[in-house]
MOPAC internal coordinates of N, CA, C and O (Angstrom, degrees):
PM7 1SCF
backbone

  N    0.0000 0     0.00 0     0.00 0    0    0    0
  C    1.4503 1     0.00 0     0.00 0    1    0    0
  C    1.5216 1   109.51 1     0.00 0    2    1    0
  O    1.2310 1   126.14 1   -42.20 1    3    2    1
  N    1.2255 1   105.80 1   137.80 1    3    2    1
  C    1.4172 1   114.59 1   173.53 1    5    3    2
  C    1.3439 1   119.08 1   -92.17 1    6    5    3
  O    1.2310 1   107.92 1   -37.88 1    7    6    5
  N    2.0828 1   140.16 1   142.12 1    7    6    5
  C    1.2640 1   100.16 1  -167.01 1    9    7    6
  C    1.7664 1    69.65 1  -125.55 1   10    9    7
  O    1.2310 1   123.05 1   -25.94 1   11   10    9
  N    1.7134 1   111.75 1   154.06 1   11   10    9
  C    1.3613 1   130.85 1   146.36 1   13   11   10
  C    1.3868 1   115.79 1  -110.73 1   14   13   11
  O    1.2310 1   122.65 1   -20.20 1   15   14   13
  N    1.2435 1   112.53 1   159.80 1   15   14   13
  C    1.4821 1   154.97 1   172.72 1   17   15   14
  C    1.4281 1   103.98 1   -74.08 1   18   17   15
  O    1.2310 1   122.81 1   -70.32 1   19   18   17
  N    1.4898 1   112.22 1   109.68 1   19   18   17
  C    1.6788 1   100.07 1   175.20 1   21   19   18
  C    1.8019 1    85.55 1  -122.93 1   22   21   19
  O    1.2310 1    95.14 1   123.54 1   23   22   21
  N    1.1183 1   161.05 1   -56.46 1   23   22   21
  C    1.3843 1   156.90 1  -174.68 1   25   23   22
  C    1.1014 1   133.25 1  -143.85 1   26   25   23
  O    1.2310 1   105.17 1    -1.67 1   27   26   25
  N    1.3749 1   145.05 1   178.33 1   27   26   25
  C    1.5343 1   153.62 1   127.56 1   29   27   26
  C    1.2834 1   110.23 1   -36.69 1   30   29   27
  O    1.2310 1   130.31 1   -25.81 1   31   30   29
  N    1.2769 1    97.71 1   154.19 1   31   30   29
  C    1.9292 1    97.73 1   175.05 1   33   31   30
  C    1.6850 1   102.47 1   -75.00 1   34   33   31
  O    1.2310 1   122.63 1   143.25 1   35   34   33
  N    1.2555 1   112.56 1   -36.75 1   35   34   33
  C    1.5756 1    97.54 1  -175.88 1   37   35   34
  C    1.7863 1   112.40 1   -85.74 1   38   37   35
  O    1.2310 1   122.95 1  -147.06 1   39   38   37
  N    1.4149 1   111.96 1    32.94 1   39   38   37
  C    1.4399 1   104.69 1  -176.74 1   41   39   38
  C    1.2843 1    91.33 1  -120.33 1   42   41   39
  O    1.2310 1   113.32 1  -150.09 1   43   42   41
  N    1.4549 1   130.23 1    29.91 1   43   42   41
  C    2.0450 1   119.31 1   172.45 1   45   43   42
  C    1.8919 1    82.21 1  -146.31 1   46   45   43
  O    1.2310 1   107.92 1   -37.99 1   47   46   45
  N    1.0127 1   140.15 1   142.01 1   47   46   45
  C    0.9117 1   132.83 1   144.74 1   49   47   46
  C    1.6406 1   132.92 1   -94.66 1   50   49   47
  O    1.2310 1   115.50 1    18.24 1   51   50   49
  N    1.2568 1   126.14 1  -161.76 1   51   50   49
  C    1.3140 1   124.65 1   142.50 1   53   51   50
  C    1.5105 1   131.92 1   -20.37 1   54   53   51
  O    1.2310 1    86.98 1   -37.14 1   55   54   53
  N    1.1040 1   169.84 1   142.86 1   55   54   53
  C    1.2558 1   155.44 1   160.29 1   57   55   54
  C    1.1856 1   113.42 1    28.56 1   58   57   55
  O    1.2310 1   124.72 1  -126.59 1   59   58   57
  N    1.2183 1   108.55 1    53.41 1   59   58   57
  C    1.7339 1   113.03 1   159.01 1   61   59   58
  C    1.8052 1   122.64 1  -135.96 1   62   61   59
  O    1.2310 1   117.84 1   -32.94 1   63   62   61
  N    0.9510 1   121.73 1   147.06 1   63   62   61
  C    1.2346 1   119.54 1   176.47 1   65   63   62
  C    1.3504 1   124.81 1  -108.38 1   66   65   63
  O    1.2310 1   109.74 1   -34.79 1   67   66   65
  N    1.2942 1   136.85 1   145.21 1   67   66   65
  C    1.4419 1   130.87 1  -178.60 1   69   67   66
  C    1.1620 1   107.86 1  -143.47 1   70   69   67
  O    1.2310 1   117.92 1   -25.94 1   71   70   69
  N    1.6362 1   121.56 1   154.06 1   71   70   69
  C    1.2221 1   139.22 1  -175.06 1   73   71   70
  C    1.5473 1   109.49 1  -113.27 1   74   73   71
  O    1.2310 1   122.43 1   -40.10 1   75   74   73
  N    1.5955 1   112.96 1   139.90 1   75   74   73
  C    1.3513 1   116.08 1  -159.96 1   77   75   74
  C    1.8303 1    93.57 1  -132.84 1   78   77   75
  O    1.2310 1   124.06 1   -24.74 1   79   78   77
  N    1.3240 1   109.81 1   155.26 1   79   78   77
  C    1.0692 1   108.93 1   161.13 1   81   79   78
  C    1.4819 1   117.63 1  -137.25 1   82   81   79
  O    1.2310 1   124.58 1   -50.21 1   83   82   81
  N    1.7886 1   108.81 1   129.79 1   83   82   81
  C    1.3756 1    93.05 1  -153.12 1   85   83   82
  C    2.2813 1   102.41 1  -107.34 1   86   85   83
  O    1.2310 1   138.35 1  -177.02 1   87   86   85
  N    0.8322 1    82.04 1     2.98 1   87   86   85
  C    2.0284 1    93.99 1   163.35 1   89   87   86
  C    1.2506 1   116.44 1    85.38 1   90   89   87
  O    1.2310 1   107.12 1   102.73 1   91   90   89
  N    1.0149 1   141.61 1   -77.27 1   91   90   89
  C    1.5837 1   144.30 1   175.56 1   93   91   90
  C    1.7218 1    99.09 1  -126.66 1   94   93   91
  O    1.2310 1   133.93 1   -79.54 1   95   94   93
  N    1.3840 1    90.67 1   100.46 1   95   94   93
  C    1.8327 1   110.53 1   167.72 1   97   95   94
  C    1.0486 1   103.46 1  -110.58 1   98   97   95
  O    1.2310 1   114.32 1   -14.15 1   99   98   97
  N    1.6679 1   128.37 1   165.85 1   99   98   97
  C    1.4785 1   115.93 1   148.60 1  101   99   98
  C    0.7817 1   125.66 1   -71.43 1  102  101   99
  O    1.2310 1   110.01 1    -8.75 1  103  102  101
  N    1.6576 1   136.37 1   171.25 1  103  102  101
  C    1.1585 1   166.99 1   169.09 1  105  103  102
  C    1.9630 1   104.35 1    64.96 1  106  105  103
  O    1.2310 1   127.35 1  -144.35 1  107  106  105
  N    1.6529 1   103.45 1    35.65 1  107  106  105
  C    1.2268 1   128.01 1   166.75 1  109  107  106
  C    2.2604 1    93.55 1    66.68 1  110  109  107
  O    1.2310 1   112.72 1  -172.78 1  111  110  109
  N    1.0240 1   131.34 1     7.22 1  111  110  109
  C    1.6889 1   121.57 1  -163.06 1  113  111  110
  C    1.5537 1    72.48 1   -91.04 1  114  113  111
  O    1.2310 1   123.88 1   -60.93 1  115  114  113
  N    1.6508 1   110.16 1   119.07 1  115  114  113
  C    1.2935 1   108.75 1   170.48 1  117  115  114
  C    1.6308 1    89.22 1  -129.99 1  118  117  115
  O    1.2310 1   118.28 1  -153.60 1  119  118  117
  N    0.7682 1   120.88 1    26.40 1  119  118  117
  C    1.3684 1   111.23 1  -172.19 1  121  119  118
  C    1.9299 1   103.51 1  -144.45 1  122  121  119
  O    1.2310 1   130.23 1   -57.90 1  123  122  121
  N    1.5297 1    97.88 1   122.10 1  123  122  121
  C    1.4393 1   106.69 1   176.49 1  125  123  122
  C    1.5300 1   108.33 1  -151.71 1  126  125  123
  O    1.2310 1   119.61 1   -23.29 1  127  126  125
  N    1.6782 1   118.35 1   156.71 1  127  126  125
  C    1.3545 1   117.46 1   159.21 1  129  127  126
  C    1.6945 1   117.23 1  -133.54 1  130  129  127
  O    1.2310 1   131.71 1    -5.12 1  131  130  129
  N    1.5960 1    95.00 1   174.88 1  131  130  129
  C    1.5259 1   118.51 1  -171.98 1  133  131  130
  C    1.6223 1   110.77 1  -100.22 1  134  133  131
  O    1.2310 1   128.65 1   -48.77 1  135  134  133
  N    0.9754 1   100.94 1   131.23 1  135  134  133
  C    2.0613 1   104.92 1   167.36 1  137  135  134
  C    1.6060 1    94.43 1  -113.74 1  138  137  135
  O    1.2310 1   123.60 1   -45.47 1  139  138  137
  N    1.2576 1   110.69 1   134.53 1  139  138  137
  C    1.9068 1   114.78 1   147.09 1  141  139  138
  C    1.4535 1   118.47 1  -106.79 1  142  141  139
  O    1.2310 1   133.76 1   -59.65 1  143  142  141
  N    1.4450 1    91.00 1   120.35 1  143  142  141
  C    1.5948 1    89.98 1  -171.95 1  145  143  142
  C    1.7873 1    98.21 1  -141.74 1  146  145  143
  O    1.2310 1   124.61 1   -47.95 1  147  146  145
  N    1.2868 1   108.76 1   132.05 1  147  146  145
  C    1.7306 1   116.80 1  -176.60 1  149  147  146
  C    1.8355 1    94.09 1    64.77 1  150  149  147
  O    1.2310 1   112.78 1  -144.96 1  151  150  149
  N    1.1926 1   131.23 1    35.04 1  151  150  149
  C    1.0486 1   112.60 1   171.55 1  153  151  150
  C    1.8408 1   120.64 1    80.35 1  154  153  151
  O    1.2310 1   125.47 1   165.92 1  155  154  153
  N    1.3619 1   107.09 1   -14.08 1  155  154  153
  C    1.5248 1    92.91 1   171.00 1  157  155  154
  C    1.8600 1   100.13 1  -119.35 1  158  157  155
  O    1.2310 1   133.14 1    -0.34 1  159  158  157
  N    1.6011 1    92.20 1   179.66 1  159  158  157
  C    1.7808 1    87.59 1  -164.72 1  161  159  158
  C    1.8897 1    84.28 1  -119.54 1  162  161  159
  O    1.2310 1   134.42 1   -27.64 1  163  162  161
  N    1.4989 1    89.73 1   152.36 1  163  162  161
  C    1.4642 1   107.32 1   173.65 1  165  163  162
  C    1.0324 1   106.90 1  -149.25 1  166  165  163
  O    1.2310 1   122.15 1   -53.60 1  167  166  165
  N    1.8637 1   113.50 1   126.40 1  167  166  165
  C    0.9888 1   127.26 1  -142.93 1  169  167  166
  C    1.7408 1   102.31 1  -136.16 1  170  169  167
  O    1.2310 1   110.38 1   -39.11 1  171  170  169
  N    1.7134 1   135.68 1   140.89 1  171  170  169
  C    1.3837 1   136.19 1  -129.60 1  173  171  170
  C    1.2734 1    95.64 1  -162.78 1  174  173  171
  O    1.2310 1   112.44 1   -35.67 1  175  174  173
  N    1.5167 1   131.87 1   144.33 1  175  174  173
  C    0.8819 1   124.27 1   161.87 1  177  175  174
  C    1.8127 1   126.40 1   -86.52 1  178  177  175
  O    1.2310 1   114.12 1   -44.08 1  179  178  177
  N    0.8670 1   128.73 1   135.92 1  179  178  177
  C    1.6073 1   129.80 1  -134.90 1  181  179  178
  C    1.9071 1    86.71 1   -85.80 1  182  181  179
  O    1.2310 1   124.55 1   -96.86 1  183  182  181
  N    1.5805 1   108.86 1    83.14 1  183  182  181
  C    1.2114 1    91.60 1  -170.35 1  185  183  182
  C    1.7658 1    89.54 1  -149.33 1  186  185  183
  O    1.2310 1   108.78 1   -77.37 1  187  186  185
  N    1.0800 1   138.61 1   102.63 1  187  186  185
  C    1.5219 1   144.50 1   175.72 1  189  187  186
  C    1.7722 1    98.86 1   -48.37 1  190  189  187
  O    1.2310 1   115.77 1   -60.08 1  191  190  189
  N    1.2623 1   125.64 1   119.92 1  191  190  189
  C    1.7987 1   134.28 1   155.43 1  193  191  190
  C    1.6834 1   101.33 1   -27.12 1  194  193  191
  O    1.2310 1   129.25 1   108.93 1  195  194  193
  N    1.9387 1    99.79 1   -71.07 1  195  194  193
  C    1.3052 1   109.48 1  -160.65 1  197  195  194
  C    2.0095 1   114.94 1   -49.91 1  198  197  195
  O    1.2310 1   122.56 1   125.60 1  199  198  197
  N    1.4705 1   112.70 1   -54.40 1  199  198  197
  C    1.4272 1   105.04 1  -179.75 1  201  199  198
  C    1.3458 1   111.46 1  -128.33 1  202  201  199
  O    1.2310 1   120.18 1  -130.11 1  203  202  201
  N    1.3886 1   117.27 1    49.89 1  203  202  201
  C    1.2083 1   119.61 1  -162.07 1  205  203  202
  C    1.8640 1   131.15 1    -1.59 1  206  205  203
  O    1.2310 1   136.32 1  -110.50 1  207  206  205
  N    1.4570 1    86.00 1    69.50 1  207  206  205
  C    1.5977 1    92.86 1  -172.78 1  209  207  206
  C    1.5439 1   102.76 1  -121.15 1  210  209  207
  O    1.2310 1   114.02 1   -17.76 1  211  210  209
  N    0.9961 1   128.92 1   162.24 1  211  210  209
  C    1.8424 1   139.49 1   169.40 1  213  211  210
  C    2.2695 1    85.86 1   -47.97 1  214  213  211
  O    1.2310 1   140.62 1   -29.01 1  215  214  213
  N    1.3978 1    77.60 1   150.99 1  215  214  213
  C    1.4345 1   110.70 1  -168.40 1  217  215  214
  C    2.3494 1    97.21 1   -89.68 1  218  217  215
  O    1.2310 1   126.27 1   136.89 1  219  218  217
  N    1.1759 1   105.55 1   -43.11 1  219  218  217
  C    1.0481 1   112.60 1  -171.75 1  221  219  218
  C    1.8339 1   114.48 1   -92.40 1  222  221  219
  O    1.2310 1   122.21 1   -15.76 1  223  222  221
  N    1.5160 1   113.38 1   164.24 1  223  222  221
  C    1.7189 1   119.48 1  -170.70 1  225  223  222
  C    1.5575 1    66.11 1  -129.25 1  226  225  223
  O    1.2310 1   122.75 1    78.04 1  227  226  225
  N    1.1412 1   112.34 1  -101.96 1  227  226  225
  C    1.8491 1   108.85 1  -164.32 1  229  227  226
  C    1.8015 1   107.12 1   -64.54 1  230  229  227
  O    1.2310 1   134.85 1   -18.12 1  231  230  229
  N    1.2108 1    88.88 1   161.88 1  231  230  229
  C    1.8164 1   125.65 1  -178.40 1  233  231  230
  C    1.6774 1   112.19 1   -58.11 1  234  233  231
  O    1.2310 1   118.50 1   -95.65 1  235  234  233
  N    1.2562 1   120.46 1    84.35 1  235  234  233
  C    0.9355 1   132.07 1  -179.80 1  237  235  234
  C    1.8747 1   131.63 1    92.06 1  238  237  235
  O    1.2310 1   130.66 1  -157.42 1  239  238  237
  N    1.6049 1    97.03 1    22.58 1  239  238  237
  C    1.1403 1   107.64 1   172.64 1  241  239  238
  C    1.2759 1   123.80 1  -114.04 1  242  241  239
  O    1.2310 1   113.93 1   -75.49 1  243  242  241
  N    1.5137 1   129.09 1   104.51 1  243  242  241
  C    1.2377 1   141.21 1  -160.96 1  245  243  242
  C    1.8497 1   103.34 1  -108.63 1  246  245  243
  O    1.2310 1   123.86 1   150.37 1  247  246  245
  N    1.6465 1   110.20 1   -29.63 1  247  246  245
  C    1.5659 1    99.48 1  -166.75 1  249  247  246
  C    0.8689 1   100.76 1  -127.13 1  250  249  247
  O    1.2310 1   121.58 1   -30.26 1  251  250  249
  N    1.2777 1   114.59 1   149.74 1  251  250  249
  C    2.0423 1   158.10 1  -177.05 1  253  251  250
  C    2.0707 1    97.50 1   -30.19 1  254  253  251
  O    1.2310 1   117.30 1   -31.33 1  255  254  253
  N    0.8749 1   122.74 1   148.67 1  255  254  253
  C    1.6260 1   108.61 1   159.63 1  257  255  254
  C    1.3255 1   140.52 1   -19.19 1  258  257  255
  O    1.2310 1   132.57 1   128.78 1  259  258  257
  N    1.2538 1    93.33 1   -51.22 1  259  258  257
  C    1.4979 1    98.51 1  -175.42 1  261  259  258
  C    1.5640 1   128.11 1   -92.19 1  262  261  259
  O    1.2310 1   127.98 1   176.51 1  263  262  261
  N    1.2851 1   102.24 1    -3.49 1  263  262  261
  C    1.6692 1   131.66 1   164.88 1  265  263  262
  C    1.9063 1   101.13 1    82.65 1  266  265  263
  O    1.2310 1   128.62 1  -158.29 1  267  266  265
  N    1.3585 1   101.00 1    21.71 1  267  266  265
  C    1.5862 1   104.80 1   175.76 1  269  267  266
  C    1.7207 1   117.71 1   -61.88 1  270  269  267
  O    1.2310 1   126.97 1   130.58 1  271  270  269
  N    1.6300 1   104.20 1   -49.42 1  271  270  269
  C    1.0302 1   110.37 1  -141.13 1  273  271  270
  C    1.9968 1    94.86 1  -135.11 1  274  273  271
  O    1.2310 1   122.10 1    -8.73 1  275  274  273
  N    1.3292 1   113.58 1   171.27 1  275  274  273
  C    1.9776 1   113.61 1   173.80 1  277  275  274
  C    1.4884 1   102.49 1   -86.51 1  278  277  275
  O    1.2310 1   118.83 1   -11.79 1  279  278  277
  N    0.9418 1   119.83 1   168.21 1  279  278  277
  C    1.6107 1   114.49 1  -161.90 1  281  279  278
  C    1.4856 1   104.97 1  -152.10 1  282  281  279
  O    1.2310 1   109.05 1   -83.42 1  283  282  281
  N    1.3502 1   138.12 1    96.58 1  283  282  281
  C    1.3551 1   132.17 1  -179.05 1  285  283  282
  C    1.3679 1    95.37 1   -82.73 1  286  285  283
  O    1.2310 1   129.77 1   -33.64 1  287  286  285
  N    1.7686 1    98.77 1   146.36 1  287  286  285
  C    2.0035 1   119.74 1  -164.65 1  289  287  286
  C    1.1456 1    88.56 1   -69.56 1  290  289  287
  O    1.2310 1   120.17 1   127.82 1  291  290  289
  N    1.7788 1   117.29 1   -52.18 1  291  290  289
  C    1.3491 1   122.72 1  -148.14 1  293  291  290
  C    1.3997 1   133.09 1   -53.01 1  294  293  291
  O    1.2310 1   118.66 1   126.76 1  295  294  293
  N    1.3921 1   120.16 1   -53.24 1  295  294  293
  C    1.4382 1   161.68 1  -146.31 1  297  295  294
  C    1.9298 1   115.49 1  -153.12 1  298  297  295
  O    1.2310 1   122.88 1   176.58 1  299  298  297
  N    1.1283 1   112.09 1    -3.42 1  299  298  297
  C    1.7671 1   126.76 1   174.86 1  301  299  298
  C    1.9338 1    99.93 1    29.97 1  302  301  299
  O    1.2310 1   125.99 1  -126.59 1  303  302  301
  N    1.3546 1   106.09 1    53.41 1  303  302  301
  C    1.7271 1   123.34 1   125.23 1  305  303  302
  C    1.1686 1   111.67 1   -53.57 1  306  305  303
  O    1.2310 1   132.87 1   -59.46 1  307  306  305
  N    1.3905 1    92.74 1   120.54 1  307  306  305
  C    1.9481 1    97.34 1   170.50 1  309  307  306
  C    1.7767 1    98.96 1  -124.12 1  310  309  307
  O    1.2310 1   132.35 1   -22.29 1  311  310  309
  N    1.2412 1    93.76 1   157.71 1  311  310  309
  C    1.8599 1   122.76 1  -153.63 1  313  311  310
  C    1.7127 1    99.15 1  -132.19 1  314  313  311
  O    1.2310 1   135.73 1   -57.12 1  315  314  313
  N    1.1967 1    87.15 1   122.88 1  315  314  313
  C    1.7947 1   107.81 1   166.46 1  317  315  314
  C    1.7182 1    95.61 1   -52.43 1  318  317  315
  O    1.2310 1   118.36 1   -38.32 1  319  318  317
  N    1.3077 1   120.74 1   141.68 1  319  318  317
  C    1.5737 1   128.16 1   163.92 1  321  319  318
  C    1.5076 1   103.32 1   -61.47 1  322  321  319
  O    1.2310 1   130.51 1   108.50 1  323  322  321
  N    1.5904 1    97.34 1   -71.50 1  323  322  321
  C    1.7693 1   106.40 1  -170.57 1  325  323  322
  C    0.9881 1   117.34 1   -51.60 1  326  325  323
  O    1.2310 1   112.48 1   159.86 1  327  326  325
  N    1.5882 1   131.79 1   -20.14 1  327  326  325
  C    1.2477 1   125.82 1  -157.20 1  329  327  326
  C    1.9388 1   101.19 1  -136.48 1  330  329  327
  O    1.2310 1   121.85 1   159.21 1  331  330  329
  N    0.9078 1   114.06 1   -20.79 1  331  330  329
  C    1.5116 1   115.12 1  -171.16 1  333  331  330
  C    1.4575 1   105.99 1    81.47 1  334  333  331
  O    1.2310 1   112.58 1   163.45 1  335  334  333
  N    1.3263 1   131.61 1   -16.55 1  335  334  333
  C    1.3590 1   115.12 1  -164.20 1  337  335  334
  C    1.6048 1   119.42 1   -85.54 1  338  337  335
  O    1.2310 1   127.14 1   -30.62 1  339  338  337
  N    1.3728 1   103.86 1   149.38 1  339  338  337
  C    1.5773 1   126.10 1  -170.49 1  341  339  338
  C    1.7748 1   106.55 1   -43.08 1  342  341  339
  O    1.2310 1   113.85 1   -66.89 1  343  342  341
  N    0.9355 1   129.25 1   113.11 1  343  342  341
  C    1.8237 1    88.81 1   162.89 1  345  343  342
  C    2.0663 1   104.82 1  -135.72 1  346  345  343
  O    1.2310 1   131.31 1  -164.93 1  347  346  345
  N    0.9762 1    95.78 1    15.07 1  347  346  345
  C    1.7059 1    97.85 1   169.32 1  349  347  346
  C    2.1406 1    92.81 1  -158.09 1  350  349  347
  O    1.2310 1   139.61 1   -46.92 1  351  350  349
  N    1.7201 1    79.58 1   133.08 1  351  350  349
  C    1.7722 1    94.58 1   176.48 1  353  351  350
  C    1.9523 1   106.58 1   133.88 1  354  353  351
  O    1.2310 1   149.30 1     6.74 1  355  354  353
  N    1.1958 1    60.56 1  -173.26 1  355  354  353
  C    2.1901 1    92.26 1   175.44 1  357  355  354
  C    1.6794 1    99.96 1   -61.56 1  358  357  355
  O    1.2310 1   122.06 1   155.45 1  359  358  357
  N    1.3710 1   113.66 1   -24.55 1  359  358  357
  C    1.6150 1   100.65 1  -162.50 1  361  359  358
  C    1.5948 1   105.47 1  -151.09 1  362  361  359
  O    1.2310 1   127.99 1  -131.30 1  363  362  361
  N    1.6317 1   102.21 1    48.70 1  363  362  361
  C    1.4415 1   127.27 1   172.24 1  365  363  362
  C    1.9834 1    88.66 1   -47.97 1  366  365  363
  O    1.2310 1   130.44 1   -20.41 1  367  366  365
  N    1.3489 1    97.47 1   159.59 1  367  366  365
  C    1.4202 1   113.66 1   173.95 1  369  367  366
  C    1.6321 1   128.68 1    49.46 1  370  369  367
  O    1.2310 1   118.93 1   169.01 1  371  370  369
  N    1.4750 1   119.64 1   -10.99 1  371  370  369
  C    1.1598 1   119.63 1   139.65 1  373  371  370
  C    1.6438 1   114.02 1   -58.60 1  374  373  371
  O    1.2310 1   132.97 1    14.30 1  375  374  373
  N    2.1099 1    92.55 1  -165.70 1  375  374  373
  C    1.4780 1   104.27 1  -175.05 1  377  375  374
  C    1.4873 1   119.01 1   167.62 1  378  377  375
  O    1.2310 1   129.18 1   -50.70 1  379  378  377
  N    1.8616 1    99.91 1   129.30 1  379  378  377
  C    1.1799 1   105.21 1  -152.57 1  381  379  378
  C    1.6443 1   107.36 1   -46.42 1  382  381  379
  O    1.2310 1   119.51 1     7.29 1  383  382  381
  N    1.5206 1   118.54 1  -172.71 1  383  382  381
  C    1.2550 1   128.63 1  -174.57 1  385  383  382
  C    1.3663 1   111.04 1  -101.71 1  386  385  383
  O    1.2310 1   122.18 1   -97.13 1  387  386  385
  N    1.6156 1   113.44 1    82.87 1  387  386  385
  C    1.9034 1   101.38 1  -170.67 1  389  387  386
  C    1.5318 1   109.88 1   -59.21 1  390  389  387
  O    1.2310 1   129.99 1    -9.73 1  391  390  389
  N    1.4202 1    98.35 1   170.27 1  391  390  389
  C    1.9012 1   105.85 1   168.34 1  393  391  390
  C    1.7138 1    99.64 1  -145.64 1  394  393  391
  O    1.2310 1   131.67 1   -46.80 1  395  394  393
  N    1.6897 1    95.08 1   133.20 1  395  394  393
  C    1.5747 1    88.62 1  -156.54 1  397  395  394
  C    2.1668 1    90.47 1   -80.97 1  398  397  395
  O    1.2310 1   131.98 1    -2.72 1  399  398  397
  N    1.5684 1    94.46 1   177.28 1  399  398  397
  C    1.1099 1    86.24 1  -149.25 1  401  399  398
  C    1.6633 1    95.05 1  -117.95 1  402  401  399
  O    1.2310 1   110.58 1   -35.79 1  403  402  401
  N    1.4256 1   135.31 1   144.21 1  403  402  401
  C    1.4258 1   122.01 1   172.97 1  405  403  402
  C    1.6235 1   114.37 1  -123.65 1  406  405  403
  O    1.2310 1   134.43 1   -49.93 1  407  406  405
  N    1.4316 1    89.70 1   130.07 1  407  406  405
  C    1.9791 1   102.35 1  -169.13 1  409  407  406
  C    1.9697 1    88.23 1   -85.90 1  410  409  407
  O    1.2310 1   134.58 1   -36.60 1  411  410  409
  N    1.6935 1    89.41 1   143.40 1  411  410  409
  C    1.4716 1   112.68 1   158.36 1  413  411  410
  C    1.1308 1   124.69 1  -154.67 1  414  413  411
  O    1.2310 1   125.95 1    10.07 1  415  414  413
  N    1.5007 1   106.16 1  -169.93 1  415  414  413
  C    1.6018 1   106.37 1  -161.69 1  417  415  414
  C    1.8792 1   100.30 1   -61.85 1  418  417  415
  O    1.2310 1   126.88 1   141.45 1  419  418  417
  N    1.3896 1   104.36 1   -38.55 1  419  418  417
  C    1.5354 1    97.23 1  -175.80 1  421  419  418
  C    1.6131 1   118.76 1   -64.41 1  422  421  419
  O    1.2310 1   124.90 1   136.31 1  423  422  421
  N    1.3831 1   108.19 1   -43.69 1  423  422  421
  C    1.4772 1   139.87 1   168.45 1  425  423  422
  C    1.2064 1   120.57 1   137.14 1  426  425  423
  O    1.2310 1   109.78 1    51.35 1  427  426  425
  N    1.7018 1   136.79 1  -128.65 1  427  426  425
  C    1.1160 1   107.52 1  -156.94 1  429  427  426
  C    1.3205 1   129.88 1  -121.79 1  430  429  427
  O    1.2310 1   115.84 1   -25.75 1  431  430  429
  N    1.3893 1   125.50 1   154.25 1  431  430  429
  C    1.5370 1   132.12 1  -173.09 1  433  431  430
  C    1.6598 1   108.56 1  -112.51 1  434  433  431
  O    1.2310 1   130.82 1    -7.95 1  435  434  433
  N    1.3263 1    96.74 1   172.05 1  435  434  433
  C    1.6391 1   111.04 1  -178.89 1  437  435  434
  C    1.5256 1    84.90 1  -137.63 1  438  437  435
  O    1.2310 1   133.80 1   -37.89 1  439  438  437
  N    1.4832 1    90.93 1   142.11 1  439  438  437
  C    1.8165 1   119.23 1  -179.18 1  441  439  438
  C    1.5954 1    97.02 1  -108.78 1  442  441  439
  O    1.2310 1   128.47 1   -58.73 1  443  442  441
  N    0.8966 1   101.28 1   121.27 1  443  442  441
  C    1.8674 1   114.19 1   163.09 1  445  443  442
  C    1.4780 1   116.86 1  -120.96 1  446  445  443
  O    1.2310 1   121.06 1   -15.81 1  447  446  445
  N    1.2751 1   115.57 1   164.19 1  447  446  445
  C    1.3146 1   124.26 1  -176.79 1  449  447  446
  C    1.5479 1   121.87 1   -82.23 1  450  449  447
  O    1.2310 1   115.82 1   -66.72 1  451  450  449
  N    1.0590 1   125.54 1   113.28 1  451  450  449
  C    2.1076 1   127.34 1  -171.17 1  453  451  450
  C    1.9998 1    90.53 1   -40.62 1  454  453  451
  O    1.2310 1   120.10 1   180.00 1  455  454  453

């Protein structure tokens, strides 16, 4: 496993989501984001099931209005936080691709596979 650097603890808050870009990964997925929700972070690679395209139109917006749920720009698939999975859209019962996530003294990383 490979680990990156996506922020500080005080750079994601509460009900917010952010988009990271992590530069030369394998299998080219350089691009993933974070939600904090109840206090832990869950973290996805920024990649829609339905047309495998980025989930977001603007810079750091991954969830629906009301910050319930993940929210694709494209086609408005919405995604369980805890779980990534589809449950209204084009690609009900799929589910995004989590990446588990590791807290440190600096703060936090995403582990991917070599």
């Amino acid at each position: 496993m490979q680990k990156y650097f996506l922020c500080r603890y005080d750079e994601l808050a509460e009900g917010q989501s952010k988009g990271f870009s992590l530069g030369d990964v394998p299998e080219g997925i350089d691009n993933v984001f974070a939600v904090m929700k109840g206090g832990d972070i869950y973290a996805y690679k920024n990649v829609c099931p339905h047309q495998g395209i980025g989930l977001d139109w603007q810079e750091n917006q991954f969830l629906d209005p009301d910050g319930a749920l993940i929210q694709c720009a494209s086609h408005g698939a919405l995604f369980e936080i805890e779980t990534g999975e589809c449950i209204a859209g084009p690609c009900t019962g799929e589910a995004l691709t989590p990446l588990p996530v590791e807290y440190s003294p600096e703060g936090l990383y995403v582990l991917m596979a070599d």
